[in-house]
N, C-alpha and C positions, 0 to 999 in steps of 0.2 A: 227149448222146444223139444219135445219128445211125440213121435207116432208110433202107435202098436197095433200091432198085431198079434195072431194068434199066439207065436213063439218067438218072431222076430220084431227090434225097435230101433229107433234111430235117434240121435239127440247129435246136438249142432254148436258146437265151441267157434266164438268169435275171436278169432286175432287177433290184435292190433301192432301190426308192425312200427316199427322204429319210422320216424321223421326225419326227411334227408333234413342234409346240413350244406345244402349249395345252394343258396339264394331263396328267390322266392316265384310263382307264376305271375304269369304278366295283370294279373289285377292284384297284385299285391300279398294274394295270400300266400302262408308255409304250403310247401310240398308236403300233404301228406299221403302215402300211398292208401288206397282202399284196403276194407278189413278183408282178410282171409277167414272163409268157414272150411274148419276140418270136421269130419262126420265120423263119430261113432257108432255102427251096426254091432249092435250085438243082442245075443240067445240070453240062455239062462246064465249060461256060464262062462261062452267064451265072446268075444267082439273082432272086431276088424274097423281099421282107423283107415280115413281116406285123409291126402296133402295134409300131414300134418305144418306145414311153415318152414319158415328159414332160420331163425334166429334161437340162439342157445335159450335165449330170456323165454320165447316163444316154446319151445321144448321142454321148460321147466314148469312155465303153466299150463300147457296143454298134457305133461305126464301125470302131474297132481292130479286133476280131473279124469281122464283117464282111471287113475290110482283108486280114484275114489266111486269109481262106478262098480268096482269090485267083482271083474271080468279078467279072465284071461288073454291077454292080447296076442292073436296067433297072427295076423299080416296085419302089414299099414301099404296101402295101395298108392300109388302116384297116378295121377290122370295124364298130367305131360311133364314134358321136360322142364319149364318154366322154374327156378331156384328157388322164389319166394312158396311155392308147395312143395319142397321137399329137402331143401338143404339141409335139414334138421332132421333127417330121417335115422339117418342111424344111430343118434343120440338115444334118441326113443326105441329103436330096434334095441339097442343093448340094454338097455332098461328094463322092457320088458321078454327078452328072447323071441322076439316075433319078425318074420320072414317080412322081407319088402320085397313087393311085386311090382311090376309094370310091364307093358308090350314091348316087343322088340324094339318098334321105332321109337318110345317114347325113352329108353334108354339110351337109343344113340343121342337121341335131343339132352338127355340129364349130364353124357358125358361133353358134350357142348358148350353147357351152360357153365359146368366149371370150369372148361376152357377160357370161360368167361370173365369169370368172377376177377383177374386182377384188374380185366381194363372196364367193368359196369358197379357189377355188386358190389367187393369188398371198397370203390371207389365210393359208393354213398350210401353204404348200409353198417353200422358197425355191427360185432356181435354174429356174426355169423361160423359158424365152428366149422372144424374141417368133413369135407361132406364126401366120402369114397361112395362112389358107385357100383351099389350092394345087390340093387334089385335085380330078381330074377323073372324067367316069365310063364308063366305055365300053362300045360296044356290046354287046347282050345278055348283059349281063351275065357275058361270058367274055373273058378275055385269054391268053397262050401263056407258057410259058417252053421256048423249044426247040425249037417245035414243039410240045409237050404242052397241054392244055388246062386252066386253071384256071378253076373255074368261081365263081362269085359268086352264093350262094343267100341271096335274105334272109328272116331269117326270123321279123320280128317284133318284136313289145312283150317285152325280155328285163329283163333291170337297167336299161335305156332305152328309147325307142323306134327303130324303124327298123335293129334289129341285123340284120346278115351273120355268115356264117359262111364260108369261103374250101375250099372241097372240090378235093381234089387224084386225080383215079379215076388215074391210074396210079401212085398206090401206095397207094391205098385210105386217105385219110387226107382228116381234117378239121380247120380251122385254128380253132378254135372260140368265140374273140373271149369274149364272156361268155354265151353260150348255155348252155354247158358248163363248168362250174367242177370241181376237182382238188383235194380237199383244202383249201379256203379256203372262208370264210363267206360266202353270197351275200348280195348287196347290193339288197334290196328297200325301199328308199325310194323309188323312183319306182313300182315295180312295184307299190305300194300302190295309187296312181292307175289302173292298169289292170287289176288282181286277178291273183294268181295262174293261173289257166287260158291266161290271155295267154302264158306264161312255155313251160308244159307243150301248150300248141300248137307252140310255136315247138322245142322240144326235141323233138317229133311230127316235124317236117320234118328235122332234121337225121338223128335216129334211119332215116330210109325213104330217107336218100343210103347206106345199109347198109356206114360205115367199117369197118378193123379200127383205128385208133390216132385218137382229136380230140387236139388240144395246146389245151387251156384255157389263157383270157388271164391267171386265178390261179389258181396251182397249187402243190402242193408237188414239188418237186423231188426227192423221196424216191419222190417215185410213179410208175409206167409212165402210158404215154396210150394204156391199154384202155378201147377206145370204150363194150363193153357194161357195163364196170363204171362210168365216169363218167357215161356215162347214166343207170344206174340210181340212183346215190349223187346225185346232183343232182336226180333226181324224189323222191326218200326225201327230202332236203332241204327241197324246195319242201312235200312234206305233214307232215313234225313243226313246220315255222313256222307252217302255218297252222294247226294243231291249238293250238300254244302263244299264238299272237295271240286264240284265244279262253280257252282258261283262265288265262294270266297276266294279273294285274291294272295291272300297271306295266312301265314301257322295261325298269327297273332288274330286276324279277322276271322278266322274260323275256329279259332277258341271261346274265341269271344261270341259268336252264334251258337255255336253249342251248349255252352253253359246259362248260356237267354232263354235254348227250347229247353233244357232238361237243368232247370236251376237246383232241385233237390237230390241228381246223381252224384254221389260218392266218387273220390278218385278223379280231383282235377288234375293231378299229377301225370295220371298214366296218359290223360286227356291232351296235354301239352305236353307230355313227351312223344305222344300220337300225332299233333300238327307239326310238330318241328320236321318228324322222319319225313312224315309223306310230302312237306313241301320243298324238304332239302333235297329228295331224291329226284324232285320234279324240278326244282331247281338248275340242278346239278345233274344233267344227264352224261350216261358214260361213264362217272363214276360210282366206285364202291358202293352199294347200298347199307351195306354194313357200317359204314364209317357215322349215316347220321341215324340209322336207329338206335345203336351205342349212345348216341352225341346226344340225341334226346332229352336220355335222364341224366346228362353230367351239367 
């Protein structure tokens, strides 16, 4: 998928992450996480990469391509802290000498998430290479490609906290990190911790940068990135979940609702690791919450 403009374009590499290896969801099917889109902006000459993934394998195909768009790659941007968009970041920084950016908060989130990695990630992802936290952030929250300006909006408590979004005004276009989901089951296990509204404020800020295309960080690849309808299907998302988190009695019965309303969303994975947190922590009051968002995906 490619859009242009006068000076500036964008073109959209699909992921495919690795398949856990710990059983299977409650109808039977493999865990498979949803695809990750990493976005390439670039001029005549130089580019800038948004999440590019986690995984070595992932960093070998997404630099090929890359390689062969025949750009000089000066920054690979992160949107949030989340490891499956960036673990993989400096693999690709030294490859092609290009600076990694992200917000303040979204860096304290990045070094977090490696906090993370022996009791989530490296537990059911293989292939993941070692990931130092490189990114830096820079002034107001704007950087150039070309001359053009890319702006850095953040916006909020999304699937984590402290997300960005990557706004591009001369081509009308937003890089939408998990703001904005396409097709794929959002992932509120953390977002349990801050409520919904946190979610639909921050989808408020992106919606009033008035795009025509966001590229969600999961997405189906079958679908355009019309801003008004990804907007819209991701607010519809955010209120049938919360409608079902009151009448479902169990993870299991509200996976099993979920997957009835939206049978053609990607990512039942992150979907049942989303019903185990939010019912284990409602479960389970007074304890850790941390303990069954973790417990989720194992």
């Amino acid at each position: 998928m490619i859009m242009n403009s006068t000076e500036l374009a964008y073109d959209v590499f699909i992921n495919n992450p690795p398949q856990q290896d710990n059983g299977t969801l409650p109808n039977g099917e493999a865990r498979l996480f949803p695809p990750l889109a990493s976005t390439l902006i670039h001029g005549a000459e130089d580019a800038v990469l948004v999440d590019p993934g986690f995984t070595a394998d992932q960093a070998r195909a997404l630099g090929d391509w890359v390689a062969g768009k025949n750009r000089n790659l000066t920054d690979i941007f992160i949107t949030h802290g989340h490891g499956d968009h960036w673990f993989n970041a400096d693999l690709l920084a030294e490859r092609f000498g290009a600076r990694v950016v992200a917000t303040e908060g979204t860096i304290g989130q990045m070094h977090a998430n490696v906090a993370a990695r022996p009791f989530v990630w490296d537990k059911v992802y293989p292939g993941i290479p070692e990931s130092p936290v490189t990114a830096v952030t820079v002034p107001d929250n704007r950087f150039t490609l070309e001359g053009k300006d890319l702006v850095i909006v953040e916006a909020g408590y999304t699937d984590t906290d402290a997300s960005s979004v990557l706004h591009v005004p001369d081509l009308g276009l937003v890089i939408g990190g998990d703001v904005i989901y396409n097709g794929a089951h959002l992932y509120l296990s953390e977002t349990s911790l801050a409520g919904l509204d946190a979610w639909r404020q921050a989808i408020d800020r992106v919606a009033a940068l008035d795009a025509r295309s966001i590229v969600a960080g999961h997405q189906n690849a079958t679908l355009d990135d019309d801003a008004a309808r990804t907007i819209a299907e991701t607010r519809e998302y955010l209120d049938v979940a919360e409608e079902l988190f009151r009448t479902e009695k169990t993870a299991v019965d509200y996976f099993n609702a979920m997957v009835e309303r939206y049978p053609d969303r990607l990512g039942r994975t992150v979907l049942w690791a989303t019903a185990q947190a939010v019912y284990g922590i409602r479960e389970n009051p007074g304890e850790d919450p941390v303990q069954f968002i973790a417990g989720g995906w194992l």
